[in-house]
N, C-alpha and C positions, 0 to 999 in steps of 0.2 A: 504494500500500500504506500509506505514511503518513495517507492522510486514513481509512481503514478501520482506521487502530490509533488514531486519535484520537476517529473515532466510538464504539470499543467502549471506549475508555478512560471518556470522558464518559456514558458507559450505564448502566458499572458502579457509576460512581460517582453517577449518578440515580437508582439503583435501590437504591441500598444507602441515597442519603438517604430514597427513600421509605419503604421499609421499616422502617427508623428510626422515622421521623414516624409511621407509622402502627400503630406498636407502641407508642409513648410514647401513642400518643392512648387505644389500648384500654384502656393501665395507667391512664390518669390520666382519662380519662371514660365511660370501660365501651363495651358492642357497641350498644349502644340506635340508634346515630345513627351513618353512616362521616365522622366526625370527622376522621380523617386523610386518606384521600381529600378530602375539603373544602381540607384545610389544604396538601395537596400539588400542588393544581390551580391553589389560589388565587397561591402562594407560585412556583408554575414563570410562573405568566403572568407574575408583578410582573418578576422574573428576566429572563423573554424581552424585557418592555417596557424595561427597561434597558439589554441589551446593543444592543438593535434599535436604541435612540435612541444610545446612544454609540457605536457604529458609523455613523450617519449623519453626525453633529456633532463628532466629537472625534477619530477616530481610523478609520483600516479594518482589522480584523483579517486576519488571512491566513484563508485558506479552510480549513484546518486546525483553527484555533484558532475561527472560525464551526461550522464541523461539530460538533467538538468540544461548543461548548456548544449549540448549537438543535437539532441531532439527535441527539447524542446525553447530556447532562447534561439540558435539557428533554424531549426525548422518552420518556426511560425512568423521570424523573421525575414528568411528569404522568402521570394514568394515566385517558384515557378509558376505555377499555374496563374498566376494573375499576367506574367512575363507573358503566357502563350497568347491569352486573351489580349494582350498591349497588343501584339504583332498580326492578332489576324483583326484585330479594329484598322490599324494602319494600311494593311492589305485590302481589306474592304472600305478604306478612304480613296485608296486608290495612291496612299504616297505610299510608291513600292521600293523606293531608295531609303527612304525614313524605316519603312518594315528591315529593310539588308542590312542596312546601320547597324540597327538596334540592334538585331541579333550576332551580330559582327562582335560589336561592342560587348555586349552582354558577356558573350563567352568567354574573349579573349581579357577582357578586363578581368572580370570572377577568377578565372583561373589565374593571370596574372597577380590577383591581390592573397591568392592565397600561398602563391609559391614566397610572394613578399613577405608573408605573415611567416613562415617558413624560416624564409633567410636571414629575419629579424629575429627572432629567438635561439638561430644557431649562433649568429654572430654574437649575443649576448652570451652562449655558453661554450664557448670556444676558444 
């Protein structure tokens, strides 16, 4: 029961930061582009890359406090499925370079932020 009250704990509070983020992104750069989704994919990978690597190298969390943030603070804060819906609204706009972007972006940044999150906690333990 404890690792199910740490999963929904870590949920709520992924989802409230996305929500956050992706309300600040409409106030501060308009609907034209899902700027927040971008920012909450990019930001959950850098996140997961860092606990991944300090839990290798420094320390092992309890399975509690791993649930807690990779399934449930990551998981309810990235948001693929909101991603797929961004790409086929922009496809059904008809901006099909906006649609290629994104998903361009999306990937290659995510992945990029998490090998960062990575290479920042080795170079701290090395």
């Amino acid at each position: 029961m404890k690792l199910f009250l740490a999963i929904a704990a870590g949920g709520a509070f992924g989802a409230l930061a996305r929500y956050f983020i992706t309300q600040q992104s409409v106030l501060w750069l308009g609907l034209g582009f899902p700027y927040g989704v971008l920012t909450v994919n990019v930001l959950g990978s850098f996140v997961l890359g860092i606990f991944a690597e300090l839990s290798s190298v420094a320390w092992e969390p309890s399975p509690t406090l791993r649930a807690l943030i990779i399934v449930g603070f990551c998981g309810a804060f990235t948001t693929f499925s909101s991603f797929s819906l961004d790409v086929a609204l922009l496809y059904e706009r008809g901006a099909f370079f906006r649609a290629a972007f994104y998903i361009a972006a999306s990937v290659a940044f995510s992945i990029g932020a998490l090998f960062c999150g990575i290479a920042l906690i080795r170079s701290a333990y090395s």
